[in-house]
ZAPAGU-554063 format. One line per 10 residues: for each residue x, y, z of N, C-alpha, C. Coordinates in steps of 0.02 Angstrom, whole numbers. Layout:
N
X,Y,Z,X,Y,Z,X,Y,Z; ...
This chain:
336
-2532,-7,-1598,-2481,45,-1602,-2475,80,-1535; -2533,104,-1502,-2532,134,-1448,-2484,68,-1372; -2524,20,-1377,-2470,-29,-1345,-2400,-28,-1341; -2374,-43,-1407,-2310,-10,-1430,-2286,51,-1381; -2281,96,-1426,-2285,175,-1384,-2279,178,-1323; -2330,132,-1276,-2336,155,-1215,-2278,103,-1191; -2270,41,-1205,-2200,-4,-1169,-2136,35,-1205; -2133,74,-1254,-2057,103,-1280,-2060,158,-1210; -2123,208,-1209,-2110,262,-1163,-2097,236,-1080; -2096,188,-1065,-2104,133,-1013,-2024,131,-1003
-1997,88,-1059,-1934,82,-1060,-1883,160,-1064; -1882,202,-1074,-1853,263,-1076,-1862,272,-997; -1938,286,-968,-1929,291,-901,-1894,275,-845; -1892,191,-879,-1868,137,-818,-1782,177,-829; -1769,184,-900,-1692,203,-926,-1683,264,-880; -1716,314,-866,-1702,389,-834,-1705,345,-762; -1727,322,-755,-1744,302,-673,-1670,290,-669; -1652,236,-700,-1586,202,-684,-1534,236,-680; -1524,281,-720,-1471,325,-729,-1458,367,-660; -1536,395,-670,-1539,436,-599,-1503,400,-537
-1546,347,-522,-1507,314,-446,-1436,295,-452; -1428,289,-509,-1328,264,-525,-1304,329,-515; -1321,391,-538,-1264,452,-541,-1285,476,-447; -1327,452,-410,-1331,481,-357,-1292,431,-340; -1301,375,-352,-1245,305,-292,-1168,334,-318; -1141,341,-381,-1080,383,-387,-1101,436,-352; -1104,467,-320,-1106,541,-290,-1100,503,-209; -1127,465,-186,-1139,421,-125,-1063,390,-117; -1032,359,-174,-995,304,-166,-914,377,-158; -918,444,-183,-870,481,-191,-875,510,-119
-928,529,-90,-920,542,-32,-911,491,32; -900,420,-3,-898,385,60,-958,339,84; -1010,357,77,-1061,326,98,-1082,272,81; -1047,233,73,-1053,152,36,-1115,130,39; -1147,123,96,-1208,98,107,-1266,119,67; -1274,179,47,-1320,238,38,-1292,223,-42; -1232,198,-76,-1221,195,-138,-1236,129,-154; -1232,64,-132,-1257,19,-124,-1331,8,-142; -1362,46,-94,-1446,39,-116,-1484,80,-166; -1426,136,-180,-1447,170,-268,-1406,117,-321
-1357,92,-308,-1351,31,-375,-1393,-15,-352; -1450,-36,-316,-1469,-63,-322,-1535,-53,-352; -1554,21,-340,-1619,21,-353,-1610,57,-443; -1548,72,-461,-1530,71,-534,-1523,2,-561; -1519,-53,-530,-1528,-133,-565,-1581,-149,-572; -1621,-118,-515,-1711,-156,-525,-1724,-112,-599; -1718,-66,-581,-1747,-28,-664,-1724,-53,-726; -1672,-63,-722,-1621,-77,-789,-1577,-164,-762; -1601,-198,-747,-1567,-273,-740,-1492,-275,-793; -1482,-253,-849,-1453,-256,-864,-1399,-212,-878
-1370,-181,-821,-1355,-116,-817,-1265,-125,-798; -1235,-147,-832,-1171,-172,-808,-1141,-129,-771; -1149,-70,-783,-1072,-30,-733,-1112,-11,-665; -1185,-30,-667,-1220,-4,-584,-1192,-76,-547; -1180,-147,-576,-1152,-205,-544,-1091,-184,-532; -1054,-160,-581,-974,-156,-566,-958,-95,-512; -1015,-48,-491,-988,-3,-450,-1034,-31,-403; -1061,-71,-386,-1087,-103,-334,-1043,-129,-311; -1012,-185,-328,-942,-206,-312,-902,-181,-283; -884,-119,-319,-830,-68,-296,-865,-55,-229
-915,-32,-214,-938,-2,-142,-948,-54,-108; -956,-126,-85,-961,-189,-77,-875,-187,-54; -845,-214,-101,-776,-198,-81,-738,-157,-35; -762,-109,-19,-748,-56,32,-773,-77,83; -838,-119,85,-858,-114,148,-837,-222,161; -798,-231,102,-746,-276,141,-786,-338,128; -880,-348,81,-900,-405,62,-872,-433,7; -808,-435,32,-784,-471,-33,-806,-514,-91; -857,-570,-68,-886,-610,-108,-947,-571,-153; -968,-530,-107,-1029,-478,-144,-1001,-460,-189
-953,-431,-201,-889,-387,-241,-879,-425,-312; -873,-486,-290,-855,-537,-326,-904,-543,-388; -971,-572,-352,-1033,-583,-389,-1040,-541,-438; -1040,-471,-422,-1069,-421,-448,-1033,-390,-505; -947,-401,-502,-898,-403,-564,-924,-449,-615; -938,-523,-609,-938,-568,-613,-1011,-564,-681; -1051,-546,-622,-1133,-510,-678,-1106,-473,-726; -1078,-441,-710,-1061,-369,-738,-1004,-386,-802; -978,-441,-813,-939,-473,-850,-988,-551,-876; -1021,-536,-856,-1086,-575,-923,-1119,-531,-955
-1136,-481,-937,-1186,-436,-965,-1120,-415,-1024; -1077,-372,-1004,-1027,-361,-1067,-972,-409,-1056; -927,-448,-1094,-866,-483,-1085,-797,-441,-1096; -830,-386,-1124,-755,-347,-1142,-758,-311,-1116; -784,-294,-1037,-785,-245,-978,-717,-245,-945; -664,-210,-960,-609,-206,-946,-609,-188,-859; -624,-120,-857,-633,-121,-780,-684,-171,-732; -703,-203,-757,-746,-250,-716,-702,-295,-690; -642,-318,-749,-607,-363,-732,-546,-334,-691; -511,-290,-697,-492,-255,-648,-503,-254,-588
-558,-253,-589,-590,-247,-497,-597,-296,-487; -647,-350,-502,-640,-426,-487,-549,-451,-480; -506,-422,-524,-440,-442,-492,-409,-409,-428; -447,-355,-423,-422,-313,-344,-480,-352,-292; -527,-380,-287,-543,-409,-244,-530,-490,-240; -507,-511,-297,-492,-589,-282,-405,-597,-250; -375,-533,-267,-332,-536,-237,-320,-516,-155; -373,-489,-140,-391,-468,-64,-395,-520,-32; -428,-577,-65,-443,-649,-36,-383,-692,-32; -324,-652,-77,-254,-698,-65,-274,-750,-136
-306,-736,-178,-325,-775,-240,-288,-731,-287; -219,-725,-283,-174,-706,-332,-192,-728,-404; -180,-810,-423,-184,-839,-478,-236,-812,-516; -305,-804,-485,-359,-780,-519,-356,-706,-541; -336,-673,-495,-319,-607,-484,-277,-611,-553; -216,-615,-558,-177,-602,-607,-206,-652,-690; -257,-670,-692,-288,-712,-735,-338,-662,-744; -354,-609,-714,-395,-540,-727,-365,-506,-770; -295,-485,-711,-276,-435,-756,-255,-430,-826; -245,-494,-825,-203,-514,-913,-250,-492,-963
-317,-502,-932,-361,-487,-992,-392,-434,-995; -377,-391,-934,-404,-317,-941,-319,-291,-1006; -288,-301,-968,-227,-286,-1032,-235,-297,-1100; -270,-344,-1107,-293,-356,-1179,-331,-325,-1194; -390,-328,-1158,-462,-286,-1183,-443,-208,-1186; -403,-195,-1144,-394,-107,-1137,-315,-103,-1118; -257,-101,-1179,-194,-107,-1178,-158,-28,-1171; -217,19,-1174,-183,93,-1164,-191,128,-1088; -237,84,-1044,-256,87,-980,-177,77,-942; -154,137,-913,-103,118,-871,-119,107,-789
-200,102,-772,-194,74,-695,-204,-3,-715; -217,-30,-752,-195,-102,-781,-116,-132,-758; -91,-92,-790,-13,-114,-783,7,-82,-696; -14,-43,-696,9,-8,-621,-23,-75,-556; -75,-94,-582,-115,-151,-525,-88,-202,-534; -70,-231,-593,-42,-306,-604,27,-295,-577; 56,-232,-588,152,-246,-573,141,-240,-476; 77,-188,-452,93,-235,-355,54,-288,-353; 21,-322,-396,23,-416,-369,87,-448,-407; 147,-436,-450,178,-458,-451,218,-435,-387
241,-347,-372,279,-351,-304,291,-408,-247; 196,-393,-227,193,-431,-171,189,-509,-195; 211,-529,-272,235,-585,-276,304,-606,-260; 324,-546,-262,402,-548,-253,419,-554,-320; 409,-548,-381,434,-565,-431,456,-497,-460; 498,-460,-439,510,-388,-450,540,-368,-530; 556,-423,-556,585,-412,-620,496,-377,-664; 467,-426,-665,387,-425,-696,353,-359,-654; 377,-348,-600,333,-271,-571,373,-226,-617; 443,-221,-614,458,-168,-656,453,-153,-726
448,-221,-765,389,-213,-822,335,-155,-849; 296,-220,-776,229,-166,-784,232,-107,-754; 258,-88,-705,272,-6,-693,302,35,-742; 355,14,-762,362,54,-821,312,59,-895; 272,12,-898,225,15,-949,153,65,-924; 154,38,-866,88,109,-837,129,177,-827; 204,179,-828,225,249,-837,233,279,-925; 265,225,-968,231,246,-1025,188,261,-1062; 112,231,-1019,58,265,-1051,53,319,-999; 69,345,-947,49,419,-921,121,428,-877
129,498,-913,222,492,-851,226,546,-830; 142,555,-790,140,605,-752,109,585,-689; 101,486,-674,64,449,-614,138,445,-564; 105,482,-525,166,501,-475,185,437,-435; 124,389,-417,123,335,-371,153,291,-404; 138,272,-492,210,237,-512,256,252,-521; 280,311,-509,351,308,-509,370,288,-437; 326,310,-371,351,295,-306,323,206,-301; 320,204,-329,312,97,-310,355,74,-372; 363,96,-424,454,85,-463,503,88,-424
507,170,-373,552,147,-336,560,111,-286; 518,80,-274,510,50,-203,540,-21,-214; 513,-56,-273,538,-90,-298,631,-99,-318; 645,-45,-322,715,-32,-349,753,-27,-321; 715,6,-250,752,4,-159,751,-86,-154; 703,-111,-163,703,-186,-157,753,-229,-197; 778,-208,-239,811,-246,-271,907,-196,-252; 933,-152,-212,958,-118,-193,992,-66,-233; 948,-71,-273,958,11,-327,940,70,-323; 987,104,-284,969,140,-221,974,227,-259
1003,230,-310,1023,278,-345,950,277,-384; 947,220,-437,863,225,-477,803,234,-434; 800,193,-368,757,229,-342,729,292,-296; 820,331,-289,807,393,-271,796,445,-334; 786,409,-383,775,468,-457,719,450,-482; 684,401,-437,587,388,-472,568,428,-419; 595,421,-340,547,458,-294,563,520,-297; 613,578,-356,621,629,-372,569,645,-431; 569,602,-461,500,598,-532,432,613,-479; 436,576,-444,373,591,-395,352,648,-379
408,678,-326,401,743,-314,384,807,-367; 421,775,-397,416,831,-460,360,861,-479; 325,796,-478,225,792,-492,215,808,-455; 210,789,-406,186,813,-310,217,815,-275; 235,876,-224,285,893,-186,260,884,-119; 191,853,-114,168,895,-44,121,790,-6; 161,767,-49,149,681,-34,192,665,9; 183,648,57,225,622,125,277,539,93; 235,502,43,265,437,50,342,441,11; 349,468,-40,401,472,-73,461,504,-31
446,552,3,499,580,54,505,528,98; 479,496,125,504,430,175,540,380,139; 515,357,75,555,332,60,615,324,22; 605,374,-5,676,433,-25,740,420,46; 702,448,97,744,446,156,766,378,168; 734,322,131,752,244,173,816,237,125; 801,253,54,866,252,-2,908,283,3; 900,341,31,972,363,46,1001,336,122; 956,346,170,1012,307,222,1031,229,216; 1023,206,154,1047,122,121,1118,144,119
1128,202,80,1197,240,41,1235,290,106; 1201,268,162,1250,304,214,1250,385,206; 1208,400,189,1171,494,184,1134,509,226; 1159,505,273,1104,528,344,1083,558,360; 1111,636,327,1090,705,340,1023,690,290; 1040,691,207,986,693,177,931,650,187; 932,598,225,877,559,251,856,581,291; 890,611,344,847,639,397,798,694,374; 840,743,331,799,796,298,719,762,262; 743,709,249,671,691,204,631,648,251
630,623,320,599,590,371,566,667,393; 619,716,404,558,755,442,521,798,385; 537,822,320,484,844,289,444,774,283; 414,716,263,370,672,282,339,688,332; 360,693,382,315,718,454,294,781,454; 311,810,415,285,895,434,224,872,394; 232,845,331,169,849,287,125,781,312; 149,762,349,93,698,379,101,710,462; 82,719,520,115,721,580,91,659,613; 42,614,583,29,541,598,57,478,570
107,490,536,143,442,507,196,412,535; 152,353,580,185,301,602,263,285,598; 263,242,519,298,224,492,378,288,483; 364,327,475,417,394,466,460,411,525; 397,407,596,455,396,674,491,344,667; 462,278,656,500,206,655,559,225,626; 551,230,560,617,237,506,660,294,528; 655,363,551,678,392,595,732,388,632; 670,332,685,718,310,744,767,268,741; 792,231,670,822,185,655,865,226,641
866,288,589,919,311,579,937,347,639; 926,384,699,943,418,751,1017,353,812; 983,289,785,1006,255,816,1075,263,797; 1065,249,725,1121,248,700,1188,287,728; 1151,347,734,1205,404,759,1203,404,813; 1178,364,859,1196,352,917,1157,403,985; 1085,443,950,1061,479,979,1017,436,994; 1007,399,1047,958,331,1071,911,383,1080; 918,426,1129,852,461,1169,796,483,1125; 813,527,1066,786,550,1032,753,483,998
791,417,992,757,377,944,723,338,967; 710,346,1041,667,293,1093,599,349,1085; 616,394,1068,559,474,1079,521,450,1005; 551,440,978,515,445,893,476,383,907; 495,320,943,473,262,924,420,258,984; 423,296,1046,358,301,1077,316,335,1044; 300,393,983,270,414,972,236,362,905; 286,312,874,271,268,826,228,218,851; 224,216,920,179,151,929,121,185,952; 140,258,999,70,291,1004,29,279,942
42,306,875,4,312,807,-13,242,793; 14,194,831,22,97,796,34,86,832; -24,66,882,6,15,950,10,-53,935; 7,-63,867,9,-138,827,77,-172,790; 123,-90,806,176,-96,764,215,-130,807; 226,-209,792,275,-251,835,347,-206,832; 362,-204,772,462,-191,753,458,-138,803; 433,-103,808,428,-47,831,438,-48,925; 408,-89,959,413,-130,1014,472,-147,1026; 496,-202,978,569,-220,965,614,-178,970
612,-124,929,649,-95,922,669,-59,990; 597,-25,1001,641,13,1095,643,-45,1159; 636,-114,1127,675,-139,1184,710,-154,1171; 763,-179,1136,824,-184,1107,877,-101,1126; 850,-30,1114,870,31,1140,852,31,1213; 813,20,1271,814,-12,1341,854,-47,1350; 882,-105,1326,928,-160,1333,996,-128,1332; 1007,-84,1275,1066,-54,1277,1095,-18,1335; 1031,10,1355,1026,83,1422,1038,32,1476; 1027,-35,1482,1029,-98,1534,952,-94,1571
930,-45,1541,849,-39,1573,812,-114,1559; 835,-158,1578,808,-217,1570,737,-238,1575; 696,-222,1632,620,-217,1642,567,-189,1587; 606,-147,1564,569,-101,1500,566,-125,1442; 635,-145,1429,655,-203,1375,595,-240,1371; 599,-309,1434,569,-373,1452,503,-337,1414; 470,-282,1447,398,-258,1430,385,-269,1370; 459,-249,1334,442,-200,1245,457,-279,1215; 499,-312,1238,517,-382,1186,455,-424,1173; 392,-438,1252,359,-475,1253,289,-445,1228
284,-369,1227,227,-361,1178,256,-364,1095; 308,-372,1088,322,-376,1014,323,-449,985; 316,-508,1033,306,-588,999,229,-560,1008; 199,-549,1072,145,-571,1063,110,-537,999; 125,-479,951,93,-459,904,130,-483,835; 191,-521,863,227,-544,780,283,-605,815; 234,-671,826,291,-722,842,344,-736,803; 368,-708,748,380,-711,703,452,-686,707; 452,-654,728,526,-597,772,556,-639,811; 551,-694,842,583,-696,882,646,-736,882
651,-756,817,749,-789,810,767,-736,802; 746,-672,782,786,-601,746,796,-565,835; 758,-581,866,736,-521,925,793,-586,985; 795,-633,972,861,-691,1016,936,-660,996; 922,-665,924,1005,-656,882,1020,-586,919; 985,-531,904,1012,-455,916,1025,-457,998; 986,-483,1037,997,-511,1084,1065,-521,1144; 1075,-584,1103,1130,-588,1101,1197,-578,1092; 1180,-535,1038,1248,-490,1008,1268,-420,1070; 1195,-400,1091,1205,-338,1116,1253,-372,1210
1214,-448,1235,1253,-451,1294,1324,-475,1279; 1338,-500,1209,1407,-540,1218,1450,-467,1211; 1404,-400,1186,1472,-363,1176,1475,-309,1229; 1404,-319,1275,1399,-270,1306,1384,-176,1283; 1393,-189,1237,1362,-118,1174,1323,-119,1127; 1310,-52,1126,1253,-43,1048,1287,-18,1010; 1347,-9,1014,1407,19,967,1383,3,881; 1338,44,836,1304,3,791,1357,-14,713; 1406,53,718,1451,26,680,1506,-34,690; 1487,-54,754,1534,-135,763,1492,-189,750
1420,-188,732,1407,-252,747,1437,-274,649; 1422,-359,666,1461,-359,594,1393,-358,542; 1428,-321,498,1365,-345,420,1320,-389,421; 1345,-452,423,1297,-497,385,1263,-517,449; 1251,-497,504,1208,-511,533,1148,-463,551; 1151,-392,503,1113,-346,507,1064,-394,472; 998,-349,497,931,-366,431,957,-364,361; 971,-285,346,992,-268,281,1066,-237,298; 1106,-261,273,1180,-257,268,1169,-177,275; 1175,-133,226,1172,-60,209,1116,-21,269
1095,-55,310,1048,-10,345,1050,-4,405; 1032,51,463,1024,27,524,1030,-43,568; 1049,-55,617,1048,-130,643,984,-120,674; 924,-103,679,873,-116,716,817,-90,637; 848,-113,580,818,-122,525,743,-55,500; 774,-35,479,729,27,433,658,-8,386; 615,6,422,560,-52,380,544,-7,294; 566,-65,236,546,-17,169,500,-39,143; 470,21,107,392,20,88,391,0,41; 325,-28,43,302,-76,-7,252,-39,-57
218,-72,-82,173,-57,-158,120,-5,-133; 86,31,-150,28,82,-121,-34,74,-175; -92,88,-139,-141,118,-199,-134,99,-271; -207,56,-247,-252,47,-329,-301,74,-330; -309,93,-403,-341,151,-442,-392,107,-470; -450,126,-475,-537,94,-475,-556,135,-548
């Protein structure tokens, strides 16, 4: 009996032990310290081996620090130990999709949907791997199903609209990134892209208004000079939009379009040397540009202007937008 007794009081111990180092690695993993959360789920596994959510938030902190495959494993455990671990599979679908392993990824999510059908970051995660599938009919699905179970997640309504800008429903998605605000007023992304939907619809004032509140509430946001400077172009204030887009590459000296873009505004000025500068650091960071960065090119010497309401339509990026193309945002933030 005493044997007994002493391996039950054994097991309770090892149980407090475990708990203990898991609620400090959550406390580790909230402040950041991945590493330091890492080696408390780990030393909550030695105690308790069978401790599924110290694997699954091992993962999670693993993941951050970008071992993807670690990430992997440890979902993976963590989905033997329980099979109906909904968030386990979740996360194993946010890191197999990191790897560009969509198929698997979305072979996750299906079954966290099943296992846990009232979970709306389920539907909110599966509808941006359909986005960035491009299959936008099936994102708006599931966005609207993670807005029916909570329709107070501000981020799905701003990646509904983003989507809705994508498909050029420029009206629905200036009335999700108003749902947004509504919830949060003081989020930089919805005002940018608020501003990209309305200057689609030729509202330039109100776009501009919503590019620079974006910047007041972010003053490092890259992306907000870019888009900016596209609309400044528009109106034909180059200077100001060569000003926004030096400050866009200051924040992103990675941002090719951005390159492009003020040499294409050099080219106009005939500042040709500056151009040459801005065209050839923009292949070398995106060879990818360069039938788009020939065509505009060309258009600007055969006409000798940047006159932007002459060039014709269908040779813009996006018909409805700037000719030195307004870059629109894509899917944001998954929820763990």
């Amino acid at each position: 009996m005493h044997l007994v007794l002493s391996a039950a009081l054994g097991q309770v111990a090892s149980s407090k032990s475990a708990i203990a180092y898991y609620n400090r690695g959550n406390e580790s993993y909230r402040m950041h310290d991945y590493d330091k959360a890492i080696a408390d789920y780990s030393a909550a596994i030695t105690f308790d081996p069978a401790f599924a959510w110290a694997y699954n938030n091992r993962g999670n902190a693993r993941l951050e620090k970008r071992d993807v495959e670690g990430a992997i494993e440890d979902f993976a455990r963590a989905l033997e130990l329980d099979p109906h671990f909904a968030a386990a599979y979740v996360n194993r679908a946010r890191a197999r999709d990191s790897k560009g392993d969509r198929a698997g990824a979305l072979e996750d999510y299906n079954r966290a949907a099943l296992l846990d059908p009232h979970a709306p970051i389920v539907f909110f995660n599966r509808a941006n791997l359909w986005k960035a599938s491009n299959n936008l009919v099936a994102a708006l699905s599931d966005y609207e199903a993670a807005i029916a179970l909570d329709n107070k997640f501000a981020q799905a309504y701003v990646n509904r609209g983003n989507t809705r800008l994508a498909l050029r429903q420029f009206d629905l998605a200036i009335a999700d990134y108003n749902k947004a605000l509504k919830i949060d007023s003081r989020q930089p992304d919805p005002y940018n892209d608020r501003g990209v939907a309305e200057m689609a619809k030729r509202d330039l004032d109100a776009a501009l208004s919503d590019f620079d509140t974006a910047i007041k509430l972010k003053p490092a946001y890259s992306l907000v000079y870019y888009n900016r400077a596209c609309l400044l172009a528009l109106k034909r204030e180059r200077a100001a939009a060569i000003k926004d887009l030096n400050i866009s590459i200051d924040l992103d000296p990675s941002f090719a379009r951005a390159y492009l873009n003020r040499g294409l505004l050099h080219l106009c000025a005939q500042r040709r040397e500056q151009a040459s500068n801005d065209f050839e650091t923009a292949l070398k960071l995106a060879p990818a540009l360069r039938g788009f960065l020939e065509e505009r090119k060309a258009e600007i010497e055969r006409r000798e202007s940047c006159d932007l309401e002459d060039m014709p339509a269908a040779e813009m990026p996006n018909p409805s937008l700037a000719i030195l193309g307004v870059r629109v945002p894509g899917c944001r933030k998954e929820y763990v």
